[in-house]
N, C-alpha and C positions, 0 to 999 in steps of 0.2 A: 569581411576581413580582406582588408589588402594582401596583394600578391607580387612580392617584389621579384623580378630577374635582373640579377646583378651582371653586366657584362663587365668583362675584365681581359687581362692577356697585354699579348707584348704587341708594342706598333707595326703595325702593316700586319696586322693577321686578319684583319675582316671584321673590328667591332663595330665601326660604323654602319657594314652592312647586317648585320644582326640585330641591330640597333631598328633599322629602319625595315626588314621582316617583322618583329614583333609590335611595331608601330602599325604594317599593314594589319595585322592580327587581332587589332582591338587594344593595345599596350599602350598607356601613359608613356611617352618616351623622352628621355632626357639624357642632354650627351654631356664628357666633362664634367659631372656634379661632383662637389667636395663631399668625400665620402662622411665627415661630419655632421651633412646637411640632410643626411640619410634616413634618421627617424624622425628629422620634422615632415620631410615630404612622405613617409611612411602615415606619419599621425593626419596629414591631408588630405592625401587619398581614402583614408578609412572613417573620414567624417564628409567626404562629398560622396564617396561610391564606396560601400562596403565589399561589395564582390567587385572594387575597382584593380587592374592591373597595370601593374607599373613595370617599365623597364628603363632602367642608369645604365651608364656606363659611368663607369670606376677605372682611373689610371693617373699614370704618372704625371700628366699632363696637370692635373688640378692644385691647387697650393696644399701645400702639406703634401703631395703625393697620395700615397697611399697607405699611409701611416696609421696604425692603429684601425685599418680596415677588419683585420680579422676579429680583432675585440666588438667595433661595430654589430659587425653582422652577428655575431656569439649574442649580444645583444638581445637582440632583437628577434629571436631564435629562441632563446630563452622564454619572450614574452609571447611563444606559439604565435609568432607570424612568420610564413613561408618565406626563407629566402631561399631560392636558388642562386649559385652562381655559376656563370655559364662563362669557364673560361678559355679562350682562344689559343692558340700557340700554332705557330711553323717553323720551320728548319729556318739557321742561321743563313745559308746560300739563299734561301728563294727570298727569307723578308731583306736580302742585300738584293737582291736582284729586286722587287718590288721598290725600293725606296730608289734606288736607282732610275726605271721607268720615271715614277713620281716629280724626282725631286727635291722632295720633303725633307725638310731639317728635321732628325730624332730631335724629340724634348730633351732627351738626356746628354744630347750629341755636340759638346762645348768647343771641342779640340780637333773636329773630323776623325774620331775613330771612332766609325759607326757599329765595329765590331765589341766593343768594351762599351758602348753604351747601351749594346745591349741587352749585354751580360749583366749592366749594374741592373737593369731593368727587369732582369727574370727575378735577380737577386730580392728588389723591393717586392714584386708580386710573390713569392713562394709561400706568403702568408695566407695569401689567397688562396693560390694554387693547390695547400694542402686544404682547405675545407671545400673544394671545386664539385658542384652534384654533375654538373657536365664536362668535361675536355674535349673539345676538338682539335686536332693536328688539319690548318687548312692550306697545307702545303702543294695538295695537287687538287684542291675546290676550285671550280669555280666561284666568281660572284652568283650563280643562280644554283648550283647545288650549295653552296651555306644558305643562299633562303632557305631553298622549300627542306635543309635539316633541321635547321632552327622553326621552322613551321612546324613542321610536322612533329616533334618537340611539343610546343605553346599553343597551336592552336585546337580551338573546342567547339564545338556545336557550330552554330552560322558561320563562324570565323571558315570552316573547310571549303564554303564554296564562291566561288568568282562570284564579285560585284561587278554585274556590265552596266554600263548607259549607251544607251542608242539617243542620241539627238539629229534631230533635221535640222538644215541649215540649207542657204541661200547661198550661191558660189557669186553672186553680184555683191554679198557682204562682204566677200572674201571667205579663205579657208578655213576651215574646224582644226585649229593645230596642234588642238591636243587629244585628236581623234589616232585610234593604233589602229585601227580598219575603216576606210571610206568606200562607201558604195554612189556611181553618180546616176541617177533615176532618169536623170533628161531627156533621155530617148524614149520616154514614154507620152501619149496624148497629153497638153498641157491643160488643165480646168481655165487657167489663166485668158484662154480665147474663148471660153461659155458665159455670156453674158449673166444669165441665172444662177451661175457657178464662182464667178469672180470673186464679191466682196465678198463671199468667206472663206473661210481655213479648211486644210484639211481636219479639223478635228468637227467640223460637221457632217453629221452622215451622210447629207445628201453628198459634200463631195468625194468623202472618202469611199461610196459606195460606188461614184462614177467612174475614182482611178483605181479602183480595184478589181471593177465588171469588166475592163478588159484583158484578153489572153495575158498580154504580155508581162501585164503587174501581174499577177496568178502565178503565173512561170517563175519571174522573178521574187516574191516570195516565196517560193516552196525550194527553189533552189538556194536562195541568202540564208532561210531559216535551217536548213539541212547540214551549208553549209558551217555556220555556227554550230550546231551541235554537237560536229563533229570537230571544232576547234576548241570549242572550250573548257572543255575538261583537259587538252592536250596544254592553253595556257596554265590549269591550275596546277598542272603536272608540275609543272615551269616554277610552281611559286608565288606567279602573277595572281595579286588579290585585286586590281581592279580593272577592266578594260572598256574603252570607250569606241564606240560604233557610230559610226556618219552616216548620216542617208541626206545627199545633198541636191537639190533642185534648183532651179533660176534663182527665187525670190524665196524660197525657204518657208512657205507659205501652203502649197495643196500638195504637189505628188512626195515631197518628203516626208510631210507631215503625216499623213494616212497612213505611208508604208511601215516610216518609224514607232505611228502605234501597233499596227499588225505584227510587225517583228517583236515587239515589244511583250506584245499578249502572246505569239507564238512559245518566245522564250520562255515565258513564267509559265506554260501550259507545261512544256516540257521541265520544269522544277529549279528554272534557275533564276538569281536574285537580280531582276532586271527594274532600273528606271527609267522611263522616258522622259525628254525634255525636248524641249525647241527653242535652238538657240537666238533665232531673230524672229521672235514674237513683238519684239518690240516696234518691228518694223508695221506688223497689223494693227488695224486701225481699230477702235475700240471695241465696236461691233462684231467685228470678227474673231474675237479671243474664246467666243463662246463654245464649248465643249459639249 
């Protein structure tokens, strides 16, 4: 059975970022849906993934507003499917002082008086607001304390722990830019001037065994893998569900590759949900891809 979290609340309170926590989370997510379109995406989700989760956001933005929202959900409530509604609110000064930073034109906001429009706006949602399983006031939240509230909230089993990717790369391809920690390996013996060593990749033993036999790769993994251990739990703290890890060499090819699986294996020894990848494999020649 499907498991819908309804987001809702007044503009500039943080649904978009609630929105996109419980996306991290494992959550079908969907922003602006017309809240009449609610038990067909309800009936789709529960004929592709029965334990599928789903999270909307519901607001005044969508046609028809929010009209007949509460009948909605009563609904479908009725027919013992889980809705939560998880609805947001903050003080009148701080969402003027947000839209202000911003910008942003209120939906409701015809004439610039952003203080009545958003009063009419609490007004349309209180239909909501009285059947609400959760209220937050995110007046003095951050964007990373509403994640990891709203996480810690929705999420269940695998969802609680960081998804890393450690991939190797070649800095002659250019940078990993969507890497949040890079490590640069190059100071260490290249395989790349071993003639016996050349045409293959680090993901063959012989070379991964040669950039590893010396001191200074040893050093530097026990000190990258130590240092990870001791960071990653401090990201999930944070709310961060995925992180991505560089380990970059010339050619992207032997001393990235090797370390990247050793940090790789390090990580899942120590219990955490690690993929390895290499980002310019492509660049090896066919022969060398072999593992």
């Amino acid at each position: 059975m499907a498991h819908v979290v309804l987001i809702t609340g007044v503009s500039g309170s943080g649904k978009t970022t609630a929105l996109r926590a419980l996306e991290d989370v494992g959550f079908v997510a969907m922003d602006n849906l017309p809240v009449v379109l609610l038990p067909d995406v309800v009936a789709l989700g529960r004929v592709s993934d029965q334990d599928g989760r789903i999270a909307v956001v519901v607001d005044v933005r969508a046609p028809h507003g929010v009209a007949n929202a509460g009948s909605v959900v009563d609904a479908l409530r009725e027919r013992d499917i889980p809705v939560d509604i998880l609805f947001l609110d903050a003080g009148t000064e701080r969402l003027l002082t947000r839209f202000q930073a911003t910008r942003r034109r209120h939906p409701l906001d015809a004439d610039g008086d952003l203080r009545s429009a958003l009063a009419r706006e609490r007004d349309a949602l209180d239909e909501l607001l009285q059947r609400a399983t959760l209220t937050l006031d995110t007046s003095t939240m951050t964007v990373h304390e509403l994640k990891r509230r709203v996480q810690d909230r929705y999420r269940t089993g695998s969802d609680q722990r960081l998804r890393v990717s450690v991939q190797s790369f070649g800095f002659k391809h250019g940078p990993l830019t969507e890497a949040d920690l890079v490590f640069d390996v190059r100071f260490l013996p290249n395989p790349h001037f071993e003639p016996d060593l050349r045409p293959s990749s680090g993901l063959s033993p012989d070379v991964s065994g040669w950039v590893l036999a010396h001191d200074d790769a040893g050093a530097f993994l026990e000190r990258v893998t130590r240092l990870l251990e001791w960071l990653l739990p401090r990201y999930e703290d944070e709310g961060k569900a995925y992180l991505t890890v560089g380990i970059g060499c010339t050619g992207g090819k032997h001393r990235s590759v090797a370390l990247s699986e050793a940090i790789g294996a390090a990580l899942r020894h120590a219990g955490f949900r690690v993929a390895v990848d290499h980002r310019d494999r492509e660049h090896w020649k066919p022969h060398d891809r072999r593992s």
